[in-house]
C-alpha positions as CSV (number, residue, x, y, z in Angstrom):
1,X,119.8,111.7,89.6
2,X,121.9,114.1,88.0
3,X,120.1,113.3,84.4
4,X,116.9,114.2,86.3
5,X,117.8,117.3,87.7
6,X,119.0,118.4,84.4
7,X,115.3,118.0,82.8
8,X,113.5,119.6,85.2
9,X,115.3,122.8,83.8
10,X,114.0,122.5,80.7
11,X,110.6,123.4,79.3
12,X,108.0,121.0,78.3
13,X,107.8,121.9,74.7
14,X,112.1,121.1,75.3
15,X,111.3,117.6,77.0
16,X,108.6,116.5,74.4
17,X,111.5,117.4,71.5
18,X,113.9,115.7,73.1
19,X,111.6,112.8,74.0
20,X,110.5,112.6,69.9
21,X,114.3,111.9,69.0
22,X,115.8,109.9,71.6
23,X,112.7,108.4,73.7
24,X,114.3,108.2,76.9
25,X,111.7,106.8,79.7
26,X,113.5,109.3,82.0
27,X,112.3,112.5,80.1
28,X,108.6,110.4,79.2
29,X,108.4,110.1,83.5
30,X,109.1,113.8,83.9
31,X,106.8,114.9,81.5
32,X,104.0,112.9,83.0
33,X,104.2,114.4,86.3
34,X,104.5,117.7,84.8
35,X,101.2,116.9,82.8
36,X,99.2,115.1,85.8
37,X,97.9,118.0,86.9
38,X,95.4,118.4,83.6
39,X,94.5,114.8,84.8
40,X,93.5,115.9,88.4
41,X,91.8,118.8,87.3
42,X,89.8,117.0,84.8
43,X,88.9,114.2,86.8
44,X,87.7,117.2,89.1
45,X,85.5,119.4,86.5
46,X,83.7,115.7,85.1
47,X,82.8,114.4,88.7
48,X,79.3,114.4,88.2
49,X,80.0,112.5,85.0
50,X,81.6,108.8,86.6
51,X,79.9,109.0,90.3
52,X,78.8,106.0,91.7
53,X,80.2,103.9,88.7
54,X,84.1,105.0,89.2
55,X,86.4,106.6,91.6
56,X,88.3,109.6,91.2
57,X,91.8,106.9,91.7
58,X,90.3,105.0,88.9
59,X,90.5,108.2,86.4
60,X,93.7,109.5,88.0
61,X,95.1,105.8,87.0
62,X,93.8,105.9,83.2
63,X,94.5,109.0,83.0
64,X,98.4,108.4,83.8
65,X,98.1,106.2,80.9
66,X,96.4,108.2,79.0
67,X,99.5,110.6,79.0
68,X,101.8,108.1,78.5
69,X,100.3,107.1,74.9
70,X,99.6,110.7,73.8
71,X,103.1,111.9,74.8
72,X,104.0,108.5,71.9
73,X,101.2,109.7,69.7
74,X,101.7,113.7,69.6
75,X,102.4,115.3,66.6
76,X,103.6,119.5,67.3
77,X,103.0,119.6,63.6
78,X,99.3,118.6,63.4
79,X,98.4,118.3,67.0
80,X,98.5,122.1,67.9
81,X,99.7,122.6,71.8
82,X,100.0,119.2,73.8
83,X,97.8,120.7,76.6
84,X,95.0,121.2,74.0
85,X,95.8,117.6,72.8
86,X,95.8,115.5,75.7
87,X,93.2,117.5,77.3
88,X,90.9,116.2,74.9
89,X,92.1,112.5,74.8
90,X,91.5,112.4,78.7
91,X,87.8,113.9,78.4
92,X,86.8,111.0,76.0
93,X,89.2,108.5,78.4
94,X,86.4,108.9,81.0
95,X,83.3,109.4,78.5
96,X,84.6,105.7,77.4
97,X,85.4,104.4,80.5
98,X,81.8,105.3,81.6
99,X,80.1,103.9,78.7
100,X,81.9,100.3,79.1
101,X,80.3,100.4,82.7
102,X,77.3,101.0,81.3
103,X,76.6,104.0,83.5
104,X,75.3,105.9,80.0
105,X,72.4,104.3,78.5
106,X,71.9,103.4,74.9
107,X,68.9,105.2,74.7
108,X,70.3,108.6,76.2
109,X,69.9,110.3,72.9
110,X,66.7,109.5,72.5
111,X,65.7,110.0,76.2
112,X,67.1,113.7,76.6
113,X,65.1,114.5,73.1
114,X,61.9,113.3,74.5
115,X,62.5,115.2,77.6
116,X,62.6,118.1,76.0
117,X,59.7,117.8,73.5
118,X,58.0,117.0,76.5
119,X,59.4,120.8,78.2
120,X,58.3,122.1,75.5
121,X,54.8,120.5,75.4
122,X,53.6,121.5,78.8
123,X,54.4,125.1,77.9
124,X,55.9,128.2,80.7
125,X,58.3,127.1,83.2
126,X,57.4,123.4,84.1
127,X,58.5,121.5,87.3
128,X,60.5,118.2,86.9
129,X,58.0,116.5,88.7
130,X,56.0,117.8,86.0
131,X,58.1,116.5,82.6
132,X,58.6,113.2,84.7
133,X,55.0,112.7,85.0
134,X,54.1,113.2,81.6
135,X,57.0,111.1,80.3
136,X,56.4,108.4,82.8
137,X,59.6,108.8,84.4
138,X,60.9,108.6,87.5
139,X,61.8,112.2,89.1
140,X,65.3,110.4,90.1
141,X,65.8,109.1,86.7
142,X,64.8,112.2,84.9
143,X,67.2,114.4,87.3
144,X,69.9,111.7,86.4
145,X,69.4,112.4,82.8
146,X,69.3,116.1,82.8
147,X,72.7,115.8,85.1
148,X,74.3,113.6,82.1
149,X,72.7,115.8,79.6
150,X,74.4,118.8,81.0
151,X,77.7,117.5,81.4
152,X,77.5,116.2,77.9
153,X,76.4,119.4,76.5
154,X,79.6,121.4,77.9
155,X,81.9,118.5,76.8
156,X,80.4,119.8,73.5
157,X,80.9,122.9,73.9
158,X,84.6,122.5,75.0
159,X,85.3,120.2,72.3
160,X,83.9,122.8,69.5
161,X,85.9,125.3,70.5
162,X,89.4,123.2,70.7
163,X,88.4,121.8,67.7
164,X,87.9,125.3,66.0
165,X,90.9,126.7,67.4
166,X,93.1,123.3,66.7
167,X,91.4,124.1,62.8
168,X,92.5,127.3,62.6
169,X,96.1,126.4,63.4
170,X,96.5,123.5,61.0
171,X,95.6,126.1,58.6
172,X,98.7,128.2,59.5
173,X,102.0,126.8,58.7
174,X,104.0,126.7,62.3
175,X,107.3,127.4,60.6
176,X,105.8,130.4,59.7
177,X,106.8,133.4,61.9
178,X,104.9,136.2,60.3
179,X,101.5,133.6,60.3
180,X,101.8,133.9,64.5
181,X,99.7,137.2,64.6
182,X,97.4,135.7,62.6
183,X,96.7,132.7,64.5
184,X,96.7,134.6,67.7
185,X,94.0,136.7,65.9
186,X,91.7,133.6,65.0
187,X,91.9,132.4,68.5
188,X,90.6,135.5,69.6
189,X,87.9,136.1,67.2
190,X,85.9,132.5,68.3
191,X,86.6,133.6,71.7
192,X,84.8,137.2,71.1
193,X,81.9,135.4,69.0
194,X,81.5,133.1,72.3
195,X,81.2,136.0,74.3
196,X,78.7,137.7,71.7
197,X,76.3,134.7,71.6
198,X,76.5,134.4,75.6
199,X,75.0,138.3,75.1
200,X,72.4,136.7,73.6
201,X,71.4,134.2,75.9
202,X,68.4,134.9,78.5
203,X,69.2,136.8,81.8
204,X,69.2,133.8,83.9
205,X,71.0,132.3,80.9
206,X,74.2,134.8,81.2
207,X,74.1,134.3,85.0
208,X,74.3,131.2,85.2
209,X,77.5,130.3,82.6
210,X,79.1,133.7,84.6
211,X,78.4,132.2,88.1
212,X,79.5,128.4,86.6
213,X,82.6,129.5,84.6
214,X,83.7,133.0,85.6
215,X,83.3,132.6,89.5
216,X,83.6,128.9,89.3
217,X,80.8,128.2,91.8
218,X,79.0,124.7,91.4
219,X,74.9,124.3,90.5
220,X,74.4,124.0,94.5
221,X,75.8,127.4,95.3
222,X,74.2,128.8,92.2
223,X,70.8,127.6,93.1
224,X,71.3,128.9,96.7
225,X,71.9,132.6,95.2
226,X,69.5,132.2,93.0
227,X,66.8,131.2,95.0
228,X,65.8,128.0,92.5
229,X,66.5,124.0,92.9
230,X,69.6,122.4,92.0
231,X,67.3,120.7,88.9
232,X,66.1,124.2,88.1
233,X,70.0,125.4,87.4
234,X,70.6,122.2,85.7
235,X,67.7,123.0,83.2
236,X,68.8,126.5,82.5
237,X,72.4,125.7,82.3
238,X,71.5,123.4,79.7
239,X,69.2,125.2,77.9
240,X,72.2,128.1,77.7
241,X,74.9,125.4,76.3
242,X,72.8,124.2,73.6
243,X,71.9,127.5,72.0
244,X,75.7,128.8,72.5
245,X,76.7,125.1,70.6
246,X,74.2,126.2,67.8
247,X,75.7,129.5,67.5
248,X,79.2,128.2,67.3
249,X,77.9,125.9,64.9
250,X,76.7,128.6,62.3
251,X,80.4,130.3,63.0
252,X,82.3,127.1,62.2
């Protein structure tokens, strides 16, 4: 008990050192209720990805697990922060854990590219009923893939960006004091070229990644402010990820 009350006054970074060189499962339990909270939040953000295959308890569980093997596997030397680090490992948790329940079909690639082709082919601002029609698609089902498509394309998204920033830092050594500012400075800079190409996006573009990620609303209360469908935000929600993606891209 006394052992216990004794960690919770130290930091993480502190437990995750001491952890590294004596492997206590003491200081392993505290860390993972420090760190559940990243677990509950994603589980939160990537509803839309597992409904009606899994339940949020089911990610919670994983993701527990998920914690426990990346607090074995982290390396402060390569990994960058652990927040960054497990962050990541729980978003692809629940992209696998969907795709062994076959939720995610083989052919979603294939499917979302045709759907847009087919956007694009009927010219202006089509209806969904419209791009299901000519595809010979179900309304449900095509709504179902735009859904996945978006969720997929901001997993993306997030993903570049750790990935940038996690490349940036391996480039610096951490022993380095004087290299801090630096880093600091690279973070920032993909940060502002984010913010640049969101500039560059369509008005209904912008409002909908400020209403999404700056006032946190979801695509129902977006659509009600907006005066559009639910589908319609989905559409230009995904239309705004993939050009910001390709912009990154060129950066990168």
């Amino acid at each position: 008990m006394l052992q216990t009350e004794k960690l919770r006054d130290k930091t993480n970074e502190e437990l995750l050192a001491m952890y590294q060189e004596s492997g206590e499962l003491v200081i392993k339990q505290e860390l993972v209720m420090r760190y559940l909270y990243i677990v509950k939040t994603i589980a939160s953000q990537m509803r839309g990805v597992y409904a009606g295959s899994l339940q949020m308890e089911d990610i919670i569980n994983e993701g527990v697990i998920a914690i426990m093997k990346g607090i074995d596997r982290y390396d402060p030397e390569r990994d960058n922060k652990f927040e960054t680090f497990i962050s990541r490992r729980i978003r692809g948790m629940i992209i696998d854990l969907v795709r062994k329940n076959d939720w995610m079909p083989r052919d979603f690639r294939k499917q979302i590219r045709l759907m847009e082709e087919a956007r694009v082919a009927l010219g202006g601002d089509p209806t969904d009923e419209e791009i299901a029609a000519s595809l010979g698609m179900d309304v449900k089902k095509y709504r179902k893939f735009q859904r996945m498509s978006v969720i997929m394309n901001v997993l993306s998204l997030d993903m570049l960006v750790d990935d940038e920033e996690e490349h940036q830092a391996l480039q610096l050594s951490s022993k380095d004091t004087s290299s801090q500012p630096e880093k600091a400075f690279l973070r920032e800079e993909s940060r502002k070229l984010l913010a640049e190409a969101v500039k560059g996006l369509k008005e209904k573009e912008q409002m909908v990644i400020s209403l999404y990620y700056v006032e946190e609303l979801n695509m129902g209360q977006i659509a009600g402010i907006m005066g559009v469908s639910e589908p319609r935000i989905s559409q230009i929600h995904s239309s705004a990820i993939k050009k910001l993606k390709e912009q990154m891209s060129h950066y990168i």
